[in-house]
N, C-alpha and C positions, 0 to 999 in steps of 0.2 A: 433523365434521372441518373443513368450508368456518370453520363459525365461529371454531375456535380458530384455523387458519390466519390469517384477517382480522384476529382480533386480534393475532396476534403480526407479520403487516405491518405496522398501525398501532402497535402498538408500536416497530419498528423504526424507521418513519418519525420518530415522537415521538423517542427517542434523536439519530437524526441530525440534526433541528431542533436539539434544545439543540446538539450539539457544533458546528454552522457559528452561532450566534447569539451561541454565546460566543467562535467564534471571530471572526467580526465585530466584536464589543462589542472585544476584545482587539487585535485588529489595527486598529479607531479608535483607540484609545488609544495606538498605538505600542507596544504591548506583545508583539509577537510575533516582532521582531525580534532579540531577543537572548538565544539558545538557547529550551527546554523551558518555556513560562509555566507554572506551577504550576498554575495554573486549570485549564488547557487538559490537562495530563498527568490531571487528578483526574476530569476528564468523560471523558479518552478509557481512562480505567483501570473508570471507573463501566461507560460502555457494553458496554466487555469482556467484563464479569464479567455482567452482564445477558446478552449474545448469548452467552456461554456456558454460562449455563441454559436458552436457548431451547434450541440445539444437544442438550443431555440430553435435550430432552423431545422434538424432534421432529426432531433429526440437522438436517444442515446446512441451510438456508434456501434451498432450488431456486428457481428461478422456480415449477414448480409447486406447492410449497409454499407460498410469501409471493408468488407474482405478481412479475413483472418487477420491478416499484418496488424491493418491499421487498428482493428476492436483490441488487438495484443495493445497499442502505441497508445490510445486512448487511455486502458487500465494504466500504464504505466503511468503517463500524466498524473492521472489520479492518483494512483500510489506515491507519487514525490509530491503532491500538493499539503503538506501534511500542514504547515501553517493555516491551513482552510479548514477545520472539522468539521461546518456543516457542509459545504463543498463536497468532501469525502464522502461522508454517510448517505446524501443528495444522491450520489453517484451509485452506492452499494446499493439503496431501494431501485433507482431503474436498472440497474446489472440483475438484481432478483427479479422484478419485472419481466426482464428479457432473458431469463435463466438459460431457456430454450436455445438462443441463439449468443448466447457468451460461451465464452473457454469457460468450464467452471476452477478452475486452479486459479482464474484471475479472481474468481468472487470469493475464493477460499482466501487465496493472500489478502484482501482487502478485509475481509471478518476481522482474518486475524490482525493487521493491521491497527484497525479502528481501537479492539478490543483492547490492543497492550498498551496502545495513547493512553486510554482513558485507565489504567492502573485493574487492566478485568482480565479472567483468565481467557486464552484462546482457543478456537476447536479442532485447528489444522495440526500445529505447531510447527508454524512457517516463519516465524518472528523468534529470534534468538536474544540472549542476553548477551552482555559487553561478552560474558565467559565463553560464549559461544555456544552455549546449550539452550535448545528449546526453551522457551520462556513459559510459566506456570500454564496447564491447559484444563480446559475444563473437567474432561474424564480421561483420566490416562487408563483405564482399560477398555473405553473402544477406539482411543483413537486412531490405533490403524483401521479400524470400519471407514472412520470419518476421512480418513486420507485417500483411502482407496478409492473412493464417491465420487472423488476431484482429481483420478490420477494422479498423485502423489505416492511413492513409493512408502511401503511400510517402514519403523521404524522397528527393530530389534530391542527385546526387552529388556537387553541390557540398556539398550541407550534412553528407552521410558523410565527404567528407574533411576536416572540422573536429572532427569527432568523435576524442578524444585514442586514442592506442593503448593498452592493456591495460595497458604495462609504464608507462604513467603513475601506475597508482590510488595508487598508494602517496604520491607528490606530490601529487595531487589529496586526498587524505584526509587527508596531514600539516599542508594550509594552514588545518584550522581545530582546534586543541587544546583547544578545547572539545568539540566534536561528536567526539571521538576518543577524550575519558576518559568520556562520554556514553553511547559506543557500549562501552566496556571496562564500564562500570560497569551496562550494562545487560543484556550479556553478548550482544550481539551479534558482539565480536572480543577475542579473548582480550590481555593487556598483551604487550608484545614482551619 
C-alpha cells in the first residue's frame, strides 16, 4: 500500500511540474494573457483525467494517502481543471468528505473558487478581481472568523471595506465578455 501511495504522490508531483513549466514557458512568452491558452486548457484537461483515475483506484488523495505534498499537488490539479465544473465540485464534496485529513486552506480556495465561476459571492476571499481586490464575499463582517478556520491571515478593515458588495457581481462579471461566453460555454453559468 506505502508503495502505490508513493508512487501515485510522485505521480502527482510529476503532473503539477508540467502544468507550472508550461505555464511558465506560456506566460514568458506573453501568452497567458488573453483568455484560456490552448496549451495551458489541454495540460490542465490531461491532468484531470489522470487524477481522475487515481481517485477510482484509491478515492480522494488525503494527506495520508499521497503525504502532504502530493494532497497539496492534487488540490492544485483541481484548482486549474476549471474548464471541468462538475470535475471541480466532484472534487470539493470528497475534500469535505475527507475534511479531516485535507489542508483546509485547499477546501477554502476551492469554495471560493467554485463560487466566483458560477457569478456567487465567496466566504474566504481568496479569488481576487481583474482590480486585484477580493471579489464580492458573502459576509464581510465575519470573514476574518471564516479565514482564520482555514489559516488564512486576517484581512484589515480597511481592506474589507474595499471589498465590492454582493449586488456588484453582475458588473464585475459583465466587464469581461469574454470570460462570460467562457464561463456559459463551459457551463459554469447558464446564458441569460
Amino acid at each position: 500500500m506505502i508503495i502505490m501511495n508513493e508512487a501515485f504522490a510522485k505521480e502527482l508531483m510529476n503532473l503539477a511540474e508540467k502544468d507550472l513549466s508550461v505555464r511558465e514557458k506560456l506566460n514568458s512568452e506573453g501568452k497567458l494573457a488573453n483568455g484560456y491558452h490552448p496549451e495551458m486548457e489541454l495540460v490542465h484537461r490531461q491532468n484531470a483525467e489522470r487524477l481522475r483515475n487515481i481517485i477510482k483506484e484509491i478515492g480522494y488523495p488525503t494527506i495520508s494517502k499521497v503525504g502532504e505534498k502530493g494532497s497539496d499537488v492534487a488540490w492544485l490539479i483541481i484548482q486549474h481543471s476549471i474548464g471541468e465544473p462538475e470535475f471541480m465540485k466532484s472534487c470539493y464534496k470528497m475534500m469535505i468528505e475527507n475534511k479531516n485529513d485535507i489542508n483546509p486552506l485547499n477546501i477554502a480556495y476551492l469554495y471560493d473558487r467554485i463560487r466566483v465561476f458560477q457569478s456567487q459571492p465567496q466566504k474566504y476571499g481568496t479569488q481576487l478581481t481583474a482590480e486585484g481586490i477580493p471579489y464580492p464575499v458573502e459576509d464581510k463582517n465575519h470573514l476574518n472568523e471564516e479565514r482564520l478556520k482555514v489559516n488564512l491571515p486576517s484581512f484589515s478593515q480597511e481592506e474589507i471595506k474595499k471589498i465590492p458588495g454582493i449586488e456588484t457581481i453582475n458588473e464585475l462579471d459583465n466587464k469581461d465578455a469574454d470570460y462570460t461566453m467562457w464561463r456559459i460555454k463551459t457551463g459554469w453559468i447558464t446564458a441569460p
